[in-house]
C-alpha positions in Angstrom: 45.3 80.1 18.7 44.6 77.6 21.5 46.9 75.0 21.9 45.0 71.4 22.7 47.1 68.9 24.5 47.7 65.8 23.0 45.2 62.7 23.7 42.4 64.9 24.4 39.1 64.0 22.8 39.3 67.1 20.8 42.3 66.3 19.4 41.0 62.8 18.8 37.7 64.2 16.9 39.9 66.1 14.8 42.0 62.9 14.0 39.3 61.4 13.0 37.7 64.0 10.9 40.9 64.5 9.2 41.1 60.3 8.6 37.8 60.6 7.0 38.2 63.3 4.4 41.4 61.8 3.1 39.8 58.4 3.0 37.0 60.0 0.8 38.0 60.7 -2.7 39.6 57.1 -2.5 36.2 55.9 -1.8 35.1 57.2 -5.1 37.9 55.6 -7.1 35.4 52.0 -7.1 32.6 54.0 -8.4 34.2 55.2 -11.7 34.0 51.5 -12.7 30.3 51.6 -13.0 29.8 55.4 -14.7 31.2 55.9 -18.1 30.2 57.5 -21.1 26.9 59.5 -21.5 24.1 59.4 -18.9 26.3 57.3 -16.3 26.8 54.3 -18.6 29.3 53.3 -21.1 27.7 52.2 -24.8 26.1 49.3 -24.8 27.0 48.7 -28.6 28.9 50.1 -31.0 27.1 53.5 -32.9 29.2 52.3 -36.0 31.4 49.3 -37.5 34.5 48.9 -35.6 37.5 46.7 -37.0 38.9 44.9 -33.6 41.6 43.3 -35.3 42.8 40.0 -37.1 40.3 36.8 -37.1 43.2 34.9 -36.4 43.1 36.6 -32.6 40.1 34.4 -31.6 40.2 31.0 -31.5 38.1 28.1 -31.9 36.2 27.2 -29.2 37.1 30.4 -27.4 37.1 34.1 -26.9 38.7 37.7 -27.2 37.8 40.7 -25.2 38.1 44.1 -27.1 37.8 46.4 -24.0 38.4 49.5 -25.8 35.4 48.8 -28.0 33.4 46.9 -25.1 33.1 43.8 -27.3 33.9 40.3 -26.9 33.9 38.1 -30.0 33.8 34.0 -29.8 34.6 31.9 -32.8 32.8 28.2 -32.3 34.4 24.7 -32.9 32.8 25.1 -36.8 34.4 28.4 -36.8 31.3 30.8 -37.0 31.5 34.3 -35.0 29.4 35.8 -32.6 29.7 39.0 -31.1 28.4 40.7 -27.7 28.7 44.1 -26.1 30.8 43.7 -23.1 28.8 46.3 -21.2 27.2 44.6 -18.4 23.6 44.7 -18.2 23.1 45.3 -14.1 24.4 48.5 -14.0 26.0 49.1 -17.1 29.7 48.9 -16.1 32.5 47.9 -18.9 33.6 44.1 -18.6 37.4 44.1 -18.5 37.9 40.3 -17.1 38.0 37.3 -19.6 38.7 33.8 -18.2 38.1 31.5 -21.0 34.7 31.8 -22.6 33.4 33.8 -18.9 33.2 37.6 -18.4 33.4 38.8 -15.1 31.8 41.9 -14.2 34.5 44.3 -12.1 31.2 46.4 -10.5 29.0 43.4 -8.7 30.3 40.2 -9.7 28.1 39.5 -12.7 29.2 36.8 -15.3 28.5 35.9 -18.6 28.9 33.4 -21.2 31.2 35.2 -24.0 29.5 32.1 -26.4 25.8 32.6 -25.7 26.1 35.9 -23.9 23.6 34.6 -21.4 24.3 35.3 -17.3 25.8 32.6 -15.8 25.9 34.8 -12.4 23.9 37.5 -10.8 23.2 39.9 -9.9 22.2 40.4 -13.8 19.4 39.0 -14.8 19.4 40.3 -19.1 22.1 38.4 -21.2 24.4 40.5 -23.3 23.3 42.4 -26.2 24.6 40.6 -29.7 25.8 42.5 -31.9 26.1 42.1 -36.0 29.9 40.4 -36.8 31.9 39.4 -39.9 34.8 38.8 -41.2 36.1 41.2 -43.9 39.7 40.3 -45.6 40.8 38.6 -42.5 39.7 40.9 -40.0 36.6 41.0 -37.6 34.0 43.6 -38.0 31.7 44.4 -35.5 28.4 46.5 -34.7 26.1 47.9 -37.4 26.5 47.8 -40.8 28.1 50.8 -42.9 
């Protein structure tokens, strides 16, 4: 085997070849965020009822994420629900940032009101798809009906 001094450009190259291919799968790690569940994209609604949990959990006037469902549910001042998927509609990534009534996209930055489920940033454009919601015995039921 040839030995190549150190500080030549070959061993230079190879530096930087080596840099590269251990920077790689790292690169990748961002792009799980926006490919989940069939066909690239996570659910946009639940496929059957799902009980997220006590209707005491959201407040008046505000908001509760339910990312392992990708729903958010909002409860306003006369105490009516509304639900949304929390799967973004730019590119289809899961929502996993609530900051008061505003969801915050991890992928591109999107936001959206958790109240109306309109875009309140871009680069999405469609509002968030509602979703049927109740409350059953004192828990919050969400998506299509049994």
């Amino acid at each position: 085997m040839e030995t190549v001094p150190t500080g030549s450009p070959t061993t230079a190259r190879r530096r930087t070849v080596l840099r590269g291919a251990a920077l790689a799968p790292v690169a990748g790690l961002g792009l799980a965020a926006c490919s989940t569940g069939e066909g690239g994209k996570a659910p946009a609604t639940p496929t059957a009822p799902v009980d997220l949990g006590a209707e005491s959990e959201v407040p008046e006037g505000g908001a509760k994420l339910y990312r392992d469902a990708n729903v958010v549910v909002s409860r306003s001042g006369d105490g009516a629900l509304k639900a949304f998927s929390s799967i973004c509609t730019h590119a289809g990534c899961a929502i996993n940032k609530l900051s008061g009534t505003t969801l915050t996209c991890p992928c591109h930055g999107s936001e959206f009101d958790a109240t109306t489920g309109k875009v309140l940033q871009a680069p999405a454009t469609e509002p968030l798809h509602a979703l049927p919601v109740e409350a059953k015995g004192g828990r919050i039921v969400a998506g299509p009906k049994a």
